[in-house]
N, C-alpha and C positions, 0 to 999 in steps of 0.2 A: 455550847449553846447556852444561852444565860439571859434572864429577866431582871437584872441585879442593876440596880441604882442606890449612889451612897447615902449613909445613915448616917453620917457622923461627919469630922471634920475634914474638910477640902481645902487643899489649896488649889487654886486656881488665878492665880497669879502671869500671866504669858509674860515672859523676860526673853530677852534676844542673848542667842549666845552667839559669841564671835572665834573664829578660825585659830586653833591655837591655844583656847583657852584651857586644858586641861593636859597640856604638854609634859613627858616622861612618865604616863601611866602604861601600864600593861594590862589590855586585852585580850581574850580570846574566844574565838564562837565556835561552838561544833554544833552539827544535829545527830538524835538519837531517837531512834525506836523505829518506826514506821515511817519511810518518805512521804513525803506529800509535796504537789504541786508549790510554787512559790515560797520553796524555801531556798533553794539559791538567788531567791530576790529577798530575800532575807538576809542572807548571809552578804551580799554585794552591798546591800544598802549601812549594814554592822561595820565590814572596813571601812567601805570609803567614809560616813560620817564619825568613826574613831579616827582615821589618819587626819580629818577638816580640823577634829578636836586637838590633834596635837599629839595623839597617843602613839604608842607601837601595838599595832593586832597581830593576832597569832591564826592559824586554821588549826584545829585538835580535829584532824583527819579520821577516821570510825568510830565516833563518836568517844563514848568512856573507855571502850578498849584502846584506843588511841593514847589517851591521856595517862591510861595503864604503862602503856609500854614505852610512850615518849620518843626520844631518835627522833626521827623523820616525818614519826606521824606531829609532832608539833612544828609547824612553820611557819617564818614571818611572812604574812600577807601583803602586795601593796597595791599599790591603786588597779594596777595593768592586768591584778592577776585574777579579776572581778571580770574582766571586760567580756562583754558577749555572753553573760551565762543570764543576763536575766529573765530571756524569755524560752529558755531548758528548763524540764521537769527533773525532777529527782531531785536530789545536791551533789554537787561535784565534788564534796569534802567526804563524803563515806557518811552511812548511818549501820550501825552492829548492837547485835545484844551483846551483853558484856557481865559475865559470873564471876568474874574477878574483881569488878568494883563492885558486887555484894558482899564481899570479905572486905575485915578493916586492913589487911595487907595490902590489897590492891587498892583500897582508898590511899595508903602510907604512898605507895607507888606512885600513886599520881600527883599528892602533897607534893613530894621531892620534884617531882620534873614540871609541875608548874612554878615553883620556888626559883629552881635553876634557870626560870627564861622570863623573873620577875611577873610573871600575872598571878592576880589577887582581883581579877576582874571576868566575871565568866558570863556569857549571853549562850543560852541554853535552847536550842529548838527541838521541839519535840512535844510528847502526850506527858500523860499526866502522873504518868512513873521515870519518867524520865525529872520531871521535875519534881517529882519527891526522891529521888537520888543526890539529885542536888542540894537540897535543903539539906539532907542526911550529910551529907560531904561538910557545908556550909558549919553546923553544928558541931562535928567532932574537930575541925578544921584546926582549932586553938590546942587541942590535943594532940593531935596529927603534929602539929609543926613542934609541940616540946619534946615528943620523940625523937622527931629526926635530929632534936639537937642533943639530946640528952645520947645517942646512939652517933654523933660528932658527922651525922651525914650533913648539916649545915651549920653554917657559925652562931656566933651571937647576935652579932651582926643582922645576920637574915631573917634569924628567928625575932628582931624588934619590929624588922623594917615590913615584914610579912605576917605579921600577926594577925589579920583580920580576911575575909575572904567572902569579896560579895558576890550575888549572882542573881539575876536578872531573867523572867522567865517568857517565852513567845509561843503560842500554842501549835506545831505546826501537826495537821492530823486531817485527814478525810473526812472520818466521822461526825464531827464537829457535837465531840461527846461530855465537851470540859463547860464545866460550870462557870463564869464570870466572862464569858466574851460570847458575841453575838454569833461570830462567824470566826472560826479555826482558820489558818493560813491552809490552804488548798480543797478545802470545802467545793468552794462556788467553782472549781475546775471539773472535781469529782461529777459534781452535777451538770456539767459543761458536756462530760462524757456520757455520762446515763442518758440524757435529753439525745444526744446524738446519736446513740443508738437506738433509743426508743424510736425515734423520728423515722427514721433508717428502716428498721423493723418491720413496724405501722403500714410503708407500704408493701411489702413481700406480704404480711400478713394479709392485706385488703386485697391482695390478688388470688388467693388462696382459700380467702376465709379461713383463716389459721387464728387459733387461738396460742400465742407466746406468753410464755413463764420467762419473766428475768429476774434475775439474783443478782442482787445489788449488795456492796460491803455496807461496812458499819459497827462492827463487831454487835453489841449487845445494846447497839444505839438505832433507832429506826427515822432518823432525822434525812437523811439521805431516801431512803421509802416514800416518806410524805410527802415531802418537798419534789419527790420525781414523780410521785401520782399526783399530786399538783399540778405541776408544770404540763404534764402529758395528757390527761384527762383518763390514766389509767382504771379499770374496771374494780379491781381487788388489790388491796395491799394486806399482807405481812409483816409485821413489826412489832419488835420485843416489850417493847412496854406497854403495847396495847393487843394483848391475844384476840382474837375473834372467841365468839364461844362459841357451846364446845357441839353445838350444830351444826359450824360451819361450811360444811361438806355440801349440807341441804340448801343452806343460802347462798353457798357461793353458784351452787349450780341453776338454783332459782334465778340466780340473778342473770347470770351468762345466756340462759334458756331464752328468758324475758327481752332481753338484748336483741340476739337473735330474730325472735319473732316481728321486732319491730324495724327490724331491715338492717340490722348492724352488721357486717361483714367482718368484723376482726373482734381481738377482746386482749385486751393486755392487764396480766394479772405482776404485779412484782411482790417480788418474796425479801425481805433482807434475810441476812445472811444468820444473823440468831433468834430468826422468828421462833415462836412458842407458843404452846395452848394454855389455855388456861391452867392447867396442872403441872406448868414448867416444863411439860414435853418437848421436844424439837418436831419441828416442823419445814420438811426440806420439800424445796422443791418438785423432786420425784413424787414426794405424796399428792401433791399438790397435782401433779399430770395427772397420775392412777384415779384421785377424784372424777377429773373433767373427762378424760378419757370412757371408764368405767357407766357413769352417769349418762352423758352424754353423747359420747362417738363422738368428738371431736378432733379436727387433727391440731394436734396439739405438739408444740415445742418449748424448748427448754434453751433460754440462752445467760450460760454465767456469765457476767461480764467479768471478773476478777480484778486482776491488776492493770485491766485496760481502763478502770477509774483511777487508777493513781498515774498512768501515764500522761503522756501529752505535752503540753507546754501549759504554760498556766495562763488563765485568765486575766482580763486587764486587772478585775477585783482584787485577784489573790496580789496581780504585783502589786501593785498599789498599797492595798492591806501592809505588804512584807516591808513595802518602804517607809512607812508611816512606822511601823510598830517598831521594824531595825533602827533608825534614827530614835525614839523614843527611848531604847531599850538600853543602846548607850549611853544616853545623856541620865535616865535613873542610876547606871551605876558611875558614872563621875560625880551625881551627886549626893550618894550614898556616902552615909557614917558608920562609924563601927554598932549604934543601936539600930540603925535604919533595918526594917524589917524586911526580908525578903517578897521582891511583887512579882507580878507578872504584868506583863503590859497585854493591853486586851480593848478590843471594841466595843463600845458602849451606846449604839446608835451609828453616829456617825462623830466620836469622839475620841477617840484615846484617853485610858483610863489605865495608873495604876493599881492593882487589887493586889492586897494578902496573898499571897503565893499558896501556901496554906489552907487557908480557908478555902480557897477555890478549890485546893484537892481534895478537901474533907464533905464538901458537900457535892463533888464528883462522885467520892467513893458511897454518898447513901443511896443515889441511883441505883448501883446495884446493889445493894444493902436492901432495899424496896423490892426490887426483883428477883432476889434469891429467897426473900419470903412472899414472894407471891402476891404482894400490896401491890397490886395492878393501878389503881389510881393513884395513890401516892407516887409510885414511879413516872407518871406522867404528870403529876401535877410539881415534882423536884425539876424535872427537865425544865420547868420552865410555864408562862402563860401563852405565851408565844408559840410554844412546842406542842400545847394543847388547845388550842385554837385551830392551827393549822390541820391536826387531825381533824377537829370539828368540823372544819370548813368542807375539806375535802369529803364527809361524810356526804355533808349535806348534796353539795355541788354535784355528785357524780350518780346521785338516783337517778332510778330510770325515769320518774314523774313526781309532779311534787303530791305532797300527802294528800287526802281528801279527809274533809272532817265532816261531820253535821253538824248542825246550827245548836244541836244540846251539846253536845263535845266541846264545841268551840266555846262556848256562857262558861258549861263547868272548868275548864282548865284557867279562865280567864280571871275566876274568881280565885282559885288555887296559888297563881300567880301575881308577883308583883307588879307594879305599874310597866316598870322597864321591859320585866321579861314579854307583857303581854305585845310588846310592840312587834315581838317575831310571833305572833298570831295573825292571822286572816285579818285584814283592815279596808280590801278593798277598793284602796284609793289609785290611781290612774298616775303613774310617772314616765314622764319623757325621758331617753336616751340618745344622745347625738355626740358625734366628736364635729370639729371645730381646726383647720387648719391644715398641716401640712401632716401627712400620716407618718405613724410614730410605732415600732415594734411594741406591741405590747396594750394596744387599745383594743384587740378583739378580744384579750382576756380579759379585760375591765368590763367590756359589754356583757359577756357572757356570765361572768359571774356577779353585776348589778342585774342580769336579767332575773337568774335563777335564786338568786335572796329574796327580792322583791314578789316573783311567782308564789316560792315556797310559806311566804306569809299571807299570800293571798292576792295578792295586788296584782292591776293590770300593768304590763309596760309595752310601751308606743317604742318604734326606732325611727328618730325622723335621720331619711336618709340626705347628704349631702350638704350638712351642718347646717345653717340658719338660713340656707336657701331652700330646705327642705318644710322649714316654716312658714316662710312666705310663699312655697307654692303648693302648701298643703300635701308633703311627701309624706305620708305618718303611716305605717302599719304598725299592728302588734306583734308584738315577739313572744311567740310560745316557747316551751322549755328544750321542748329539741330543734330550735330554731337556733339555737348556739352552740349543738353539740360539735364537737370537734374545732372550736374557734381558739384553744387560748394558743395552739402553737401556730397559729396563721401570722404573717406578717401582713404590716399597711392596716386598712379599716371597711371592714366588710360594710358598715353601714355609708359609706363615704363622707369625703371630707371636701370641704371650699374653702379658700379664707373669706368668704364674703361675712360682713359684718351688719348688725342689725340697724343700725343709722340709715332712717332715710323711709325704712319701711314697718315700721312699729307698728301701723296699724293691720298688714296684713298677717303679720304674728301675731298678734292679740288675737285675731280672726280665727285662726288656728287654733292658740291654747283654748280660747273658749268653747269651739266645735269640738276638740276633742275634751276635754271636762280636764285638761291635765292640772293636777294639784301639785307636780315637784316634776325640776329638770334638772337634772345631771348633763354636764357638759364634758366631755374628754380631749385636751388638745391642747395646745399652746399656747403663746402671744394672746392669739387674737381670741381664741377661747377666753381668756380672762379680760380681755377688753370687751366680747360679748357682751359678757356675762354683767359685766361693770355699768356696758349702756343700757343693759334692760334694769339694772339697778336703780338707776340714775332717772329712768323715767314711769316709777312705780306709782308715784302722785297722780301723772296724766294718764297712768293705761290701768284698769284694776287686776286685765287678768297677769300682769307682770307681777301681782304681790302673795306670788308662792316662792315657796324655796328652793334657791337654787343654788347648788353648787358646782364648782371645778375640780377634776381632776388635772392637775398640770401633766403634758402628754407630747415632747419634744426634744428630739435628740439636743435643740440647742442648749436645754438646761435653763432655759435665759427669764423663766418665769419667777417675780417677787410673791414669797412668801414660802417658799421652799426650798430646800437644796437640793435634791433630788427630783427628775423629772421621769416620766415614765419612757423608754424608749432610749433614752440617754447610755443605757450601760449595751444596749446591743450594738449603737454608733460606736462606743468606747471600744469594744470586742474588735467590730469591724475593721474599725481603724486600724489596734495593736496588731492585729495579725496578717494585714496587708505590709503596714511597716516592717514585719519580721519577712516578710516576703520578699520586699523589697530589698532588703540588705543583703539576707541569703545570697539574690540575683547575682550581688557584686566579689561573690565570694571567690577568692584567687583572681580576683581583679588587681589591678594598681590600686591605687588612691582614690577615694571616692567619695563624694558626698552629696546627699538626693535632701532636695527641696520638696516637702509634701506638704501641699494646702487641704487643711480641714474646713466642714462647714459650720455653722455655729452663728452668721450673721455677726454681730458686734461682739458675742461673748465667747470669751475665748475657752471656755469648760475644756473644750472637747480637745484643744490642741494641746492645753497645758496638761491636760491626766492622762492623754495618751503617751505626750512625752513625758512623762513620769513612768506610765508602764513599759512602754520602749524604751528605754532609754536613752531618749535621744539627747542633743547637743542642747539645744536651744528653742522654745517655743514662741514664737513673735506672736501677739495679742494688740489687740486696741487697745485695754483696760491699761494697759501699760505703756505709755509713750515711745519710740525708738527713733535714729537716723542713720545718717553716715555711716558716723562715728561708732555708733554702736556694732553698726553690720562691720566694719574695717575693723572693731577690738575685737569681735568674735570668729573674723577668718584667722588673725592671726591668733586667736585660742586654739582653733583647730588645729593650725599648723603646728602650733608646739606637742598637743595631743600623739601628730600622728608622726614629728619626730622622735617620738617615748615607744611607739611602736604600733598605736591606732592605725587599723587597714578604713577602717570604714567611718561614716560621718552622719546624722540624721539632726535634720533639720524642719520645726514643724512652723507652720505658717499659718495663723486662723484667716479664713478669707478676707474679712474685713477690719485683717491688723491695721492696715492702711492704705489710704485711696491712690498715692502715687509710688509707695515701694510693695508693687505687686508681685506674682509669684515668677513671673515673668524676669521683671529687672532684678529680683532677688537672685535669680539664676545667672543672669548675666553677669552681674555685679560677683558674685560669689565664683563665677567661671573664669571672670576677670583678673582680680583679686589674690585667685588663688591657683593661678596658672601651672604655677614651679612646682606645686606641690600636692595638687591634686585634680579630679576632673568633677563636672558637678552636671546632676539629673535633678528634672521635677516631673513631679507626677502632682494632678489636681484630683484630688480623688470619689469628688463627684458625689453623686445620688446613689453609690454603693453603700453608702456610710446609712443609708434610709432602709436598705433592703434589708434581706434575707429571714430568717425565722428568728422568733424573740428569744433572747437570753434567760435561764432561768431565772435570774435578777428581775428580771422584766416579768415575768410572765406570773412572778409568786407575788410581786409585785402591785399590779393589774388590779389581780384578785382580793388582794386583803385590802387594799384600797377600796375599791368598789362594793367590798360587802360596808366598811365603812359609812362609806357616801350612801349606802340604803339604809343605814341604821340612823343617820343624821338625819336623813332627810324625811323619813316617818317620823322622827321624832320631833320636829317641827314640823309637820303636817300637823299630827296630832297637839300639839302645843299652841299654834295658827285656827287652828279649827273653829269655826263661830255656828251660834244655837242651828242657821240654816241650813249648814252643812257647806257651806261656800268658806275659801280659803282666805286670811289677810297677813299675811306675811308682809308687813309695809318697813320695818327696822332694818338697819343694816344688816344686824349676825347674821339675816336669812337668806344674804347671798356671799358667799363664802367662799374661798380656796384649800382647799384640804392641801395642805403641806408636809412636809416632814423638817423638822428643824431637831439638833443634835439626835437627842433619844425621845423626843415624843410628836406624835399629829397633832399638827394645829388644824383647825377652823379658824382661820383667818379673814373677816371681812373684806371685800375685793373694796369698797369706798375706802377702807380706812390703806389699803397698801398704795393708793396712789400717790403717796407723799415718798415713799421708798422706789419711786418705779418713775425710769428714765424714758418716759415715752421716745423722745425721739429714737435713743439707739437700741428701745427695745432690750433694756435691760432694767435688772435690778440694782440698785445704788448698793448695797451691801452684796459681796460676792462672798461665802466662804472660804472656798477651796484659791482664794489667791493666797491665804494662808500658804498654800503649800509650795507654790512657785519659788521659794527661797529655798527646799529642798529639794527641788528639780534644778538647779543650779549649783548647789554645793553638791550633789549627788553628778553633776555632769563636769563636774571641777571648776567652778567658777567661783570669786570670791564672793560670799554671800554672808548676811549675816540669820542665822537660822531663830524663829519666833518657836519657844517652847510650846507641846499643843497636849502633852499629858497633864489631866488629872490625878492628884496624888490620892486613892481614897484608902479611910481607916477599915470601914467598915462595910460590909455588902445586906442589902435588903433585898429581898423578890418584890416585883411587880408585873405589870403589865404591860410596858410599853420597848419591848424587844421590837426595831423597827425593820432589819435586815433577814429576809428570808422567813 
């Protein structure tokens, strides 16, 4: 987990690398230490774009013990021998502890048998002892190999040609405990599991009135804790770097009591797994019963989850992650020199970064270095801003009520405090809540936590129910604080949603704002959400009360909104999809030959088809953004067929609905059935308004919430900035109607006037797409000739900040 933006020199340079170009190197990838989800999308994504590059890869089969003993556990990889593992947990290559490569003999050992099968090229998955074993190898390496010549076990020969030995680091771990990347490979499955158990739980426990303890991993990291009492709206967490004090017996029961009385039926408390008191005690679970139990008389349960967080199948996130950072992770060491420093490749936002290999372990290891002296803040403020926020948040969000102050309380702190901080004081002022469009997973956790930011500083908030119709017919209640409990794991939109847009009827929303005294709107929702939002901009001259501030939260599985990359709702679509497509395939297992046509939704933007076929790995993703014919569907049947005379049983093929208006999923199927008669049989499946359903993704749901505390923090602070001597609002410039974005590693406020020059009204897209960036590694990754646009940052140097945008 990491807050780290570069301090020094960058290149950033995007150059296109072509098929070939790094022909007669020798690779090899193993994983080590602890598995974690997506790391066989890791290791799939390492062959196939080292074989694009021209190279020969290897599998080092149990990790370093493998590499130790050599034989069998080293073998050449090839394309075919990838296929089908990307959406299995674990790694199918072996992961081992290994006491023999902590001796320099068993380092010599492994010198010699990667020498003997020419690799001097290592991609390393695993934590952050695994990757300081590496560097240690790295370092004596030059040593290592004069032995073995000086002791005639290689020539001179080998000993010129093998001099130097690079390696390349990917973080693969649960925990997500390593300092320089956002999100570790298998992270966001971990929590994939925990969420689906809590969910699970939650109802057994509400039938019962059962209060459940769950034990969550992490080792001595509490990232996985937060982020699951986040998501969940859990009652009490446990977590290493932030003890409760040393009370907590009386507060935690205070609290549950309190719960209780005010009609709550269940109480879900999680423990991680190295929680601690403030005296560096441990603190397990069972205490934690004997509390509630003893205190209370409640019936109380205990559920570890264990290594059913590291099972499963991984997330669309984690593949995706694994395929981005595998392709990265090769092309750093093709283009590694014998001074080039060891990195690791690591997410940075939403960017691929290389970092100091090093460095990132050296400021992992003062984490605990903070924690075994008992520097309780320090250790949560090393993890990160990010890391420490997300505690805060959740402190905040999960009281029973918000604080009560008096009117001298409230002057004296006011003056104590800075301008900024006093914005999260009592202010009073009246903000609207509404979503806008078609319902998105992950918009009842935005409400709920713009509700209870806004409450806890004082302020009223309005829920106008069924978006801008609810304005023009005067739907408006207030939302008190337990008027959201229980909303971030709902799907759809409790307060409801129209596309109806405000053209036509401005003057009976003005009627509205001004009846209700509203000085700030938040909007959550799609498209037309930001075209709302744009028309009340646009008529702020002719209406006064339209000159408060207003902002968007973009909130749309399509993805399709200008001024961000990320939308909210989008990764539980993504989820949706990857794991029906693995469904789908499964079906055909011990089938003949087969190949299934599946239309995604997305309207014109093809997001959802292209990054699902990147996490499925499917064949081909057909988009609008992308032109196609015939010709193209006739060269990719006969790709298939050569595929599945190499030995491919199965075929996936994704199709975004409105790739094109006369090669529909229809003729795609006939044509493709046609076509491909001899040699295979072909299905479609449309997969419909599944892709809208089910409960939000923890992406989504952590999501929601740091957004929407945002958007309250913005938007007080243009109330108060807008404020005139009367007490009446003039927000009349553009900034004070905005899109709160996410663009690589930091939130914008993006003015919605100034994005209409980037924004395709008619097809309802943004003119700049990011992630088509990636569409050339969904194709070289599915064997097609592609040419691949480099997308790593190279950086010297790492700085802490603030702007960790992921989880």
């Amino acid at each position: 987990m990491s807050d780290f933006v570069p301090d020094g020199p960058i290149e950033n340079v995007p150059r296109s690398v072509k098929s070939g170009a790094y022909a007669g190197r020798g690779i090899a990838v193993f994983t080590s230490g602890g598995d974690s989800q997506g790391m066989n999308a890791a290791v799939r994504a390492v062959v196939r774009f080292g074989i694009y590059l021209g190279a020969k890869v290897y599998f080092i089969k149990e990790g370093y013990q493998g590499m130790v003993d050599g034989g069998e556990n080293i073998v050449e990889a090839t394309w075919s021998s990838v296929s089908g593992i990307i959406h299995k947990g674990g790694t199918i290559i072996g992961s081992a502890r290994c006491k023999d490569f902590r001796e320099r003999e068993g380092r010599l050992k492994a010198a010699r048998n990667l020498i003997n099968r020419g690799i001097t090229n290592l991609v390393v998955i695993g934590g952050d002892g695994s990757l300081t074993g590496a560097n240690l190898f790295r370092q004596e390496w030059s040593s290592l190999v004069d032995e073995l010549a000086e002791k005639g076990v290689i020539t001179a020969e080998e000993k010129s040609k093998y001099c130097n030995l690079y390696i390349v680091g990917m973080v693969g771990s649960i925990d997500n405990d390593f300092c320089g990347t956002d999100m570790t490979i298998g992270t966001d499955s971990a929590l994939h599991r925990i969420i689906e158990s809590i969910d699970a739980i939650a109802a057994t426990a509400y039938s019962h009135q059962r209060t459940f303890i769950m034990e969550v991993m992490g080792r001595h990291c509490g990232y996985l804790a937060i982020v699951a009492a986040l998501a969940s709206e859990a009652d009490f967490i446990f977590c290493p770097e932030s003890p409760p004090p040393k009370d907590w017996p009386e507060k935690l029961c205070n609290k549950l009591a309190l719960e209780r009385e005010a009609g709550q039926r269940l109480n879900i408390i999680i423990v991680s797994e190295g929680a601690v008191d403030r005296d560096g005690n441990t603190i397990t679970s069972e205490m934690v019963k004997d509390v509630v139990v003893k205190n209370l008389q409640q019936d109380t349960r205990i559920t570890v989850l264990g290594h059913v967080q590291r099972g499963g199948r991984p997330s669309a996130f984690d593949r995706v992650l694994a395929c981005r950072m595998g392709a990265e992770a090769v092309l750093a060491l093709m283009e590694a020199e014998a001074e080039t420093e060891p990195c690791v490749v690591s997410l940075d936002g939403n960017q691929a970064v290389r970092l100091p290999l090093m460095e990132c372990v050296i400021k992992t290891q003062a984490v605990s270095k903070a924690m075994s002296e008992q520097n309780w803040d320090l250790a949560v403020q090393l993890r990160g801003r990010s890391f420490a926020r997300n505690l805060e948040t959740y402190k905040m969000l999960t009281r029973l009520k918000p604080p009560k102050l008096s009117p001298e309380m409230t002057q004296q702190m006011r003056r104590q405090l800075s301008r900024q901080a006093t914005l999260w004081m009592s202010s009073g002022y009246t903000l609207a809540v509404m979503c806008v469009g078609a319902p998105a997973c992950g918009m009842n956790a935005a409400v709920r936590s713009f509700t209870r930011n806004c409450i806890y500083r004082g302020d009223i908030v309005l829920g106008v129910e069924d978006g801008i119709e609810g304005l023009i017919k005067d739907n408006v209640k207030e939302l008190q604080w337990s008027s959201v409990t229980g909303w971030v794991g709902q799907g759809g939109a409790f307060l409801g949603t129209k596309r109806t847009l405000p053209e036509g009827n401005y003057e009976k929303i003005a009627e509205t704002i001004n009846k209700h005294k509203i000085n700030g709107l938040l909007v959550i929702g799609g498209f037309e959400a930001y075209n709302a939002v744009l028309q009340l901009a646009q008529q702020k001259k002719t209406y006064k009360e339209f000159c408060i501030p207003m902002l968007v939260i973009p909130s749309t599985i399509s993805n399709n909104v200008p001024g961000t990359e990320f939308s909210l709702g989008a990764d539980t679509a993504l989820n949706e999809i990857t794991e029906i497509c693995d469904r789908i395939r499964q079906s055909a297992q011990g089938t003949k030959r087969r190949v299934f046509i599946v239309e995604t939704m997305g309207g014109y933007c093809g997001y959802l088809a292209t990054m699902a076929g990147l996490a499925g790995g499917a064949d081909q993703a057909y988009i609008f953004e992308e032109t196609f014919g015939a010709k193209d569907l006739l060269r990719d049947i006969e790709h298939m067929i050569s595929k599945m005379n190499d030995g491919v049983q199965r075929g996936l093929v994704l199709r975004n609905e409105k790739a094109n208006g006369n090669y529909n999923s229809d003729f795609m199927y006939r044509f493709f059935s046609e076509e491909g008669k001899n040699y295979f049989s072909a299905r479609m499946n449309v997969l419909g308004h599944m892709q809208q359903g089910g409960s939000p993704s923890p992406f989504d749901r952590n999501m929601g919430t740091k957004m929407a505390a945002k958007a309250a923090e913005w938007l007080i602070t243009k109330i108060c900035e807008c404020a005139q001597a009367d007490g009446s609002i003039n927000a009349s410039s553009p900034d004070t109607a905005v899109l709160l974005g996410i663009i690589k590693r930091n939130y914008c406020f993006s003015p919605v006037e100034d994005l209409q020059n980037d924004t395709d009204f008619v097809h309802r897209l943004p003119k700049q797409q990011w992630w088509l960036k990636l569409r050339s590694l969904l194709r070289i990754l599915a064997k097609h000739d592609s040419a691949y646009v480099e997308e790593g940052l190279n950086v010297q140097t790492i700085e802490e900040t603030g702007q960790s945008l992921t989880m």
